[in-house]
C-alpha positions as CSV (number, residue, x, y, z in Angstrom):
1,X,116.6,135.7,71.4
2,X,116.9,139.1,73.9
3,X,114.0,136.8,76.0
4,X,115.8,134.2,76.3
5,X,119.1,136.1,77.4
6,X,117.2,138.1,80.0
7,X,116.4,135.0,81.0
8,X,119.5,133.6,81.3
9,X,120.9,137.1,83.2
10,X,117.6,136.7,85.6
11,X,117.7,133.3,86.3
12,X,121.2,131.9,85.8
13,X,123.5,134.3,86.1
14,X,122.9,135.0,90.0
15,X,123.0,131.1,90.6
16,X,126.1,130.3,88.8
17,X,127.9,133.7,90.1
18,X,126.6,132.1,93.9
19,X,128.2,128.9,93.4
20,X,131.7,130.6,91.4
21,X,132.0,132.7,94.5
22,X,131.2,129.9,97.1
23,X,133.8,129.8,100.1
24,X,134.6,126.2,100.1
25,X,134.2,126.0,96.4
26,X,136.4,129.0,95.6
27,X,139.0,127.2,98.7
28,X,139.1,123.6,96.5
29,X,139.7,125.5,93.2
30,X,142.6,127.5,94.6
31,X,143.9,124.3,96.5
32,X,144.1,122.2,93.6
33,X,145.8,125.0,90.9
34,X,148.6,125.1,93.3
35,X,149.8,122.3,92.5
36,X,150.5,122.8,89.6
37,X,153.9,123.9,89.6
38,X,154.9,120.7,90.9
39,X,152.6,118.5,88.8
40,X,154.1,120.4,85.9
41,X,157.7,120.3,86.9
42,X,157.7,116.3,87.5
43,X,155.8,115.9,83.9
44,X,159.3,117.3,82.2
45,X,161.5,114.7,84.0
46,X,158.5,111.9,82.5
47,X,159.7,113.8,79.5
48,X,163.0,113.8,79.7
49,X,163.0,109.7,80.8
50,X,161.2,108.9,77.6
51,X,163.1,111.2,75.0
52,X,162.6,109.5,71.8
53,X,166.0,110.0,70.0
54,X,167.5,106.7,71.0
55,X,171.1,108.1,71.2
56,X,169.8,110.6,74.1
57,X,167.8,107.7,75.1
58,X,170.4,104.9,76.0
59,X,172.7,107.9,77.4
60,X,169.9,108.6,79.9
61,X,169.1,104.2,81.0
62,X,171.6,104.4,83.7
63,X,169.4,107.2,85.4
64,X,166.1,106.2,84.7
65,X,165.0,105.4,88.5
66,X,166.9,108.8,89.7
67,X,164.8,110.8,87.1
68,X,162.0,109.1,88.2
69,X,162.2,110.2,91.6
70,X,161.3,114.2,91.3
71,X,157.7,112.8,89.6
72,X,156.9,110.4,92.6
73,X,157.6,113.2,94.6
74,X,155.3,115.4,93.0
75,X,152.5,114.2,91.3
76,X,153.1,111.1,93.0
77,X,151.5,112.7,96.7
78,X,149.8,115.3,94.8
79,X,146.9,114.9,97.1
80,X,148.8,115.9,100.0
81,X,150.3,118.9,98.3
82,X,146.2,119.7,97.4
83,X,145.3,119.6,101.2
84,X,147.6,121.9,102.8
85,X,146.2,124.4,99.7
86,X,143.3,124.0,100.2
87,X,142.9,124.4,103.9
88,X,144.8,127.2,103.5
89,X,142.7,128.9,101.1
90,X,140.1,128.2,103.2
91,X,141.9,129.3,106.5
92,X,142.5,132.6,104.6
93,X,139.0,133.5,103.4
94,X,137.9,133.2,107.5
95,X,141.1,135.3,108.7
96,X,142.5,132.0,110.3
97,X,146.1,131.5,110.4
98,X,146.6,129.6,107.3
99,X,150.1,128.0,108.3
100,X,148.2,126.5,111.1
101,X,145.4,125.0,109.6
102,X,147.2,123.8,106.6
103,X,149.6,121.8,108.7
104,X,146.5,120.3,111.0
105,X,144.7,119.6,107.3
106,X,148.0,117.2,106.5
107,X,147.8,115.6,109.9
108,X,144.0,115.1,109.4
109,X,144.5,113.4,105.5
110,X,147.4,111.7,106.7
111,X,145.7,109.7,109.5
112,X,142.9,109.1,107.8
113,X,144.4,107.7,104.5
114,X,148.0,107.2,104.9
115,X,147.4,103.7,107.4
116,X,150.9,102.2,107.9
117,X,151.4,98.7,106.6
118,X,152.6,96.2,108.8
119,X,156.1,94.2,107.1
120,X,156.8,90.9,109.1
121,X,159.8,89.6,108.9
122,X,158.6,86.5,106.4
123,X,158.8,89.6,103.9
124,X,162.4,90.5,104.3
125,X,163.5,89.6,100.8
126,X,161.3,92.3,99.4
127,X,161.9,94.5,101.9
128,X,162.9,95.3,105.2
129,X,160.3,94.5,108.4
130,X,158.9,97.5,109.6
131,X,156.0,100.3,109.0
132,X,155.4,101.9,106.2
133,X,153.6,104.5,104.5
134,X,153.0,103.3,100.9
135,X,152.9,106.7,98.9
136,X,150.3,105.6,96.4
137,X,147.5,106.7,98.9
138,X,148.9,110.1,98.6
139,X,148.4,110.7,95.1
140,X,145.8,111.9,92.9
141,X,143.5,108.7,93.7
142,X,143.1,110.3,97.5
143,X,141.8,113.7,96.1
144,X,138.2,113.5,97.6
145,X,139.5,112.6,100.5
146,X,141.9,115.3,101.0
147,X,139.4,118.1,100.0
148,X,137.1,116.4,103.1
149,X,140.4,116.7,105.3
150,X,141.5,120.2,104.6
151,X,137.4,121.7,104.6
152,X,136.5,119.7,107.5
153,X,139.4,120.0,109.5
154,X,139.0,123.9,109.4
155,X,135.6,124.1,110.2
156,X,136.6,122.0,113.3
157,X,139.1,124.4,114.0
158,X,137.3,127.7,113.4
159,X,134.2,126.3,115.5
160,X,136.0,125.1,118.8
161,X,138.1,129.2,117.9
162,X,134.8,130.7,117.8
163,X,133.7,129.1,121.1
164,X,137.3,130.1,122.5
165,X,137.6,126.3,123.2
166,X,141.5,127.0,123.1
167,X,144.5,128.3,125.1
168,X,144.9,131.8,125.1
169,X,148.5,133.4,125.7
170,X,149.2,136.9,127.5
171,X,148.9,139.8,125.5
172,X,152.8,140.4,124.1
173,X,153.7,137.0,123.3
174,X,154.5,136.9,119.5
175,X,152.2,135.9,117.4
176,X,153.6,132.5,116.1
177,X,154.3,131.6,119.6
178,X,150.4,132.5,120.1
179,X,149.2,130.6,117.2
180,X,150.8,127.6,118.2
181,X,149.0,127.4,121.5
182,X,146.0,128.4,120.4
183,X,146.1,125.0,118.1
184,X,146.7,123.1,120.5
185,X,143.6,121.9,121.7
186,X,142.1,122.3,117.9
187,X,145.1,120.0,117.1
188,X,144.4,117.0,119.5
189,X,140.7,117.2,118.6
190,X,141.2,117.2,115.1
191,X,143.4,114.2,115.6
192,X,141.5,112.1,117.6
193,X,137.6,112.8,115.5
194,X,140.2,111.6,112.4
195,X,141.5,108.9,114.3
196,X,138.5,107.3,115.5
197,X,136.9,107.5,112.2
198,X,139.7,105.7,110.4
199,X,140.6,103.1,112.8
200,X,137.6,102.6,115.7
201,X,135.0,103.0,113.5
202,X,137.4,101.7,110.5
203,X,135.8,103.8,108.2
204,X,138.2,104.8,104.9
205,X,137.0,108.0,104.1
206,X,139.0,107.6,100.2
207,X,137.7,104.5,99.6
208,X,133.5,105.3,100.2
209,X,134.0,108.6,98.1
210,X,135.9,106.8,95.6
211,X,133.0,104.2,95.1
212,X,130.4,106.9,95.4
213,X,132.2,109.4,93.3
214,X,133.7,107.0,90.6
215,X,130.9,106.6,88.8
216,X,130.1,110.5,88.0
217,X,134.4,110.7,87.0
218,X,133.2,108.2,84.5
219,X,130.9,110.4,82.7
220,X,132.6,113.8,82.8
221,X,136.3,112.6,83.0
222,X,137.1,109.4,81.4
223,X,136.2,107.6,77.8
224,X,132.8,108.7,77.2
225,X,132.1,110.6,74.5
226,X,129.1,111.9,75.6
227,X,130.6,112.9,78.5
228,X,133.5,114.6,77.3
229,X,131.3,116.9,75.0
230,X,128.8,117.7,77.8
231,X,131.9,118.8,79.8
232,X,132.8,121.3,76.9
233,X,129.5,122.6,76.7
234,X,129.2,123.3,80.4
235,X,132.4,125.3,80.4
236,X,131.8,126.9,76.8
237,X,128.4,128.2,78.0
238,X,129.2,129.3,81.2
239,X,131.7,131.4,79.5
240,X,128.9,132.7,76.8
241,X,127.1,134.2,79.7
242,X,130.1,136.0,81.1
243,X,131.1,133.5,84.2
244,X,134.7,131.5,83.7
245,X,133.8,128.3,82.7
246,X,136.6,126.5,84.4
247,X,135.7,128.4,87.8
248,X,132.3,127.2,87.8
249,X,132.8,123.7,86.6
250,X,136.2,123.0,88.2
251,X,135.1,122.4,91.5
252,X,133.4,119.3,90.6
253,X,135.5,118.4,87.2
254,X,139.0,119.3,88.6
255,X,139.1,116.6,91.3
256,X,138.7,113.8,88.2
257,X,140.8,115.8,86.0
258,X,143.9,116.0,87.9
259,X,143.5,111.5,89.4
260,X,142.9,111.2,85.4
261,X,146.1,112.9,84.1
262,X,148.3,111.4,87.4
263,X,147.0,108.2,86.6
264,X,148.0,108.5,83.1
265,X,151.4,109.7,84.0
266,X,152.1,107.4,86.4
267,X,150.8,104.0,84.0
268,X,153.1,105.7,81.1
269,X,156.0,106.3,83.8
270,X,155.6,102.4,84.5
271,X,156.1,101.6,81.2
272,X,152.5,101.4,79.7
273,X,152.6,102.3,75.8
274,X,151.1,106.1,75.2
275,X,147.9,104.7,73.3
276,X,147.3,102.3,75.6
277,X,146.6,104.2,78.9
278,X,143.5,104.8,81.1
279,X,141.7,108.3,80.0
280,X,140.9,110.4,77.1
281,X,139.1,113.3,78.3
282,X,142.0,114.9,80.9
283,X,142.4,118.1,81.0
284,X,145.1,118.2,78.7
285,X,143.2,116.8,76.0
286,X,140.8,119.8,76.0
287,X,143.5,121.8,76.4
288,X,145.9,120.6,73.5
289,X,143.1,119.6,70.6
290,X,140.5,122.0,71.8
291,X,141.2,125.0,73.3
292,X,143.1,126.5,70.8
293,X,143.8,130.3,72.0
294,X,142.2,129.4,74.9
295,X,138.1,128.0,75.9
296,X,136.3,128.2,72.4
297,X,139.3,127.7,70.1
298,X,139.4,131.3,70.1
299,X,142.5,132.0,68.1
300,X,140.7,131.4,65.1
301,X,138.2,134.1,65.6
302,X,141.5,136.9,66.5
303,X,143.2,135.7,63.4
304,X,139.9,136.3,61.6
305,X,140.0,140.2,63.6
306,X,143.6,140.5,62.5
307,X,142.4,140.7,58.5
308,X,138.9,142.3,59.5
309,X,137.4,145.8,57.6
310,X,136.1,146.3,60.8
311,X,138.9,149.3,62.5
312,X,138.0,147.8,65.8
313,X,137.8,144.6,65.1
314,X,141.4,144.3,63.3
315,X,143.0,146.9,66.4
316,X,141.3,144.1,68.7
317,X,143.1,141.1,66.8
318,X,146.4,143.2,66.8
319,X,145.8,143.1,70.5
320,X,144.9,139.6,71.7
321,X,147.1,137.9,69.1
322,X,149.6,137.2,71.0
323,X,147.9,136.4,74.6
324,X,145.9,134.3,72.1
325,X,149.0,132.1,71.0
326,X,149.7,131.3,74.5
327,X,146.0,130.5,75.2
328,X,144.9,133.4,77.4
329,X,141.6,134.5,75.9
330,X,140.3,137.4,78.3
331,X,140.8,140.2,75.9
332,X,139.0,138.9,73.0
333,X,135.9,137.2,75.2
334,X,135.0,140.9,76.7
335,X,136.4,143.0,74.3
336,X,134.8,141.7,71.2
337,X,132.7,140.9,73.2
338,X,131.8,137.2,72.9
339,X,129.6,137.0,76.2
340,X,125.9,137.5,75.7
341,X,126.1,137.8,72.2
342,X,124.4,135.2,70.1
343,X,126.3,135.5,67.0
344,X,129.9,135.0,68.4
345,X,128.4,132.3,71.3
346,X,127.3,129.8,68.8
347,X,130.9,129.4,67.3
348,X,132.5,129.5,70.5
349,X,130.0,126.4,71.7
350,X,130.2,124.6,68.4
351,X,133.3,124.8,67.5
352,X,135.0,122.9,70.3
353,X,132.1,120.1,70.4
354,X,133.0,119.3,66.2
355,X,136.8,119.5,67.2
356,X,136.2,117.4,70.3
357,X,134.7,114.8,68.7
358,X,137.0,114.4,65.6
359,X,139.8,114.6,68.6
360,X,138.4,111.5,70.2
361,X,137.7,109.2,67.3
362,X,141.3,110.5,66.5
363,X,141.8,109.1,69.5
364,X,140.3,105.7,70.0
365,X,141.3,104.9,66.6
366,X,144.6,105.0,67.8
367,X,145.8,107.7,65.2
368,X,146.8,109.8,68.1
369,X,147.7,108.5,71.9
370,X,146.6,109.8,75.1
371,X,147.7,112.8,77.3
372,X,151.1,111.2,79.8
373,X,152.0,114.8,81.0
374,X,151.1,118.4,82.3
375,X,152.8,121.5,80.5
376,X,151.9,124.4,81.2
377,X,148.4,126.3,79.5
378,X,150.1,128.9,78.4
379,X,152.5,125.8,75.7
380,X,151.1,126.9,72.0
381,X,148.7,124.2,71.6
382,X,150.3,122.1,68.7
383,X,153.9,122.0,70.6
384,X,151.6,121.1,73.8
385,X,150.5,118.6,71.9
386,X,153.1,117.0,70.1
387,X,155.1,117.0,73.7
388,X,152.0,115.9,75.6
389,X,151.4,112.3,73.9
390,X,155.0,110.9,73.8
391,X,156.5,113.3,70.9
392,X,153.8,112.6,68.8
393,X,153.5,114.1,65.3
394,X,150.3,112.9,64.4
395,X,148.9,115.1,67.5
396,X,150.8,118.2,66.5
397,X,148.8,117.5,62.9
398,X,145.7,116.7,64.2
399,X,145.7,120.2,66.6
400,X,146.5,122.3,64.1
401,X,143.9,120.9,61.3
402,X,141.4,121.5,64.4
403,X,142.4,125.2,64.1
404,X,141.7,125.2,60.9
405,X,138.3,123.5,61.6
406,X,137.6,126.2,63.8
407,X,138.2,128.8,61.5
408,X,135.8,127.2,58.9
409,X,133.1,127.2,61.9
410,X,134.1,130.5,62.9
411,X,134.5,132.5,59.7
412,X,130.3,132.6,58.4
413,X,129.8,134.0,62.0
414,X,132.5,136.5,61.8
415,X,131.4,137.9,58.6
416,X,127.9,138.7,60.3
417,X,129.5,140.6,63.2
418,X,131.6,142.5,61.1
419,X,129.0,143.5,59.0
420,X,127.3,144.8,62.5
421,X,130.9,146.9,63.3
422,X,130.8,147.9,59.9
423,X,127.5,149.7,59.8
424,X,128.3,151.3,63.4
425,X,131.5,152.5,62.5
């Protein structure tokens, strides 16, 4: 067993710490999380229009398109929220002027998704003749497309910077005024290379990476078993060897996670029945039914601390019991520590993988519906839960017999470590 962790520190530590740390890696990741304020704040008004006390219900009807309208304007264009962050990020991490290149990002994902649509006047009883933008190509579905915006349109910017192919001001002008110049003939370029892919060469940059990339969402992000639990071992052993999980698998799961949970708000928010909607494995799901105290169902293994013999491992409990109920995990995966040790790794891989499984066939069975909204991580996970799926009871039931579950998985495990502590203290 010590061979085979060397190994792992050797061999595939370095590698995964490479590609954690990557620029344009680390730029999607921190694109993507910040939307979540707004992805989380237009899941409450879905919430709110689909209260299930009927009183509060038929009180609400009259308003049901106005509450609609804070979700289309949030997770409905989430894509184009995702690009200005994202070229930002990225914009930040080469000492660029973020504000600039986030805005030139939008103009780049705009013109090469967002294609008017031509309304003739035969079409005036729908509505009236003009352009349009339609707002679907915004959302989640466009995510590829605007992480290949916001990267690209940087690089662009940074290379024609580097090669002072700009305007340069007198020293003394302010700084915003200087910025604004200097973009200028960053801008145009950028506008025109977008330009002439989209509508010269008529090339729809969403639409290829959709077909190329749908396929691989279909594994790790969708209704596949197989693929949902490989997805839960890749972040679950990441984290056994000391490298966040999500940071390392985000970059390529996040993408399908957050068109999976928008399309499942937005079918729900059109009046498609909670069991009845497009993915399983969101985010969410994992969240609510499987990370219980946070990646590994950990709050099973503090409560298990909290009544330890062990001083240090009942003080530790005492500790991370209550980051634990709101799903932040840090303190007992390096203090106990969980990473590069054997005994507690096994649980913390297991675990999940038995509660993922039962939480799908849960699912399918229709005992349980699927995830139609975001709450915040830090939601205790049964409440998560039962307000995730609809108001769902059976969901609150099912997460907390999953704790339990974990403490079953956990608890032969435990005993061994203790009796480890024991015999050092």
């Amino acid at each position: 067993m010590d061979n085979f962790v060397n190994l792992l520190n050797a061999k595939v530590l370095p590698v995964a710490n490479k590609i954690g740390t990557q620029r344009h890696m680390t730029a999607i990741r921190r694109g993507i999380i910040s939307t979540l304020p707004l992805t989380i704040v237009g899941s409450f008004f879905t919430l709110i229009n689909n209260i299930p006390i009927e009183s509060v219900a038929n009180a609400l009807l009259p308003y049901k398109e106005i509450l609609d309208i804070p979700f289309r304007y949030t997770v409905g264009i989430l894509a184009l929220y995702a690009t200005f962050g994202i070229a930002s990020s990225l914009a930040e991490s080469y000492k660029l002027d973020k504000l600039t290149n986030g805005m030139l990002a939008v103009l780049a994902f705009l013109v090469s998704t967002a294609a008017p649509i031509h309304v003739t006047e035969d079409a005036k009883n729908v509505i009236d003749a003009g352009r349009y933008i339609n707002i679907a190509n915004l959302s989640a579905s466009s995510l590829f497309a605007s992480i290949v915006a916001g990267l690209l349109s940087v690089e662009m910017y940074r290379f024609l910077k580097n090669r002072n192919i700009t305007i340069k001001m007198p020293a003394g002008v302010p700084p915003e005024v200087s910025n604004s110049f200097v973009a200028l003939i960053p801008a145009a370029i950028i506008l025109l290379f977008f330009w002439i892919v989209r509508y010269i060469f008529d090339f729809d940059i969403s639409a290829v990476l959709g077909t190329l990339l749908m396929p691989l969402k279909g594994v790790l992000v969708g209704n596949s078993l197989f693929g949902g639990l490989l997805t839960i071992f890749l972040i679950t052993g990441f984290w056994t060897l000391g490298i966040h999980g999500a940071a390392i698998v985000g970059p390529v799961v996040r993408p399908f996670w957050e068109m999976s949970i928008a399309q499942n708000m937005s079918e729900f928010a059109g009046g498609t029945n909670a069991h009845h909607l497009s993915t399983i494995f969101t985010e969410q799901f994992l969240q609510w039914f499987i990370w219980l105290g946070g990646a590994g169902g950990t709050l099973a293994l503090v409560v298990l601390f909290m009544f330890s013999k062990s001083a240090y491992l009942k003080d530790l409990g005492k500790l991370a019991i209550l980051p634990g109920l709101f799903n932040i995990n840090e303190p007992v995966i390096f203090g106990a520590p969980i990473v590069m040790n054997p005994i507690l790794g096994i649980p913390f891989i297991v675990g999940p993988l038995v509660t993922g499984t039962l939480s799908y066939i849960m699912t399918v069975t229709g005992v349980v519906p699927m995830m139609m909204a975001r709450l915040p991580f830090t939601m205790p996970g049964p409440l998560g839960a039962f307000m995730s799926t609809n108001w769902s009871i059976p969901a609150m039931i099912l997460s907390c017999v999953n704790f339990l579950i974990d403490l079953a998985i956990y608890y032969p495990f435990f005993k061994v470590f203790e009796k480890q502590q024991l015999a050092k203290e």
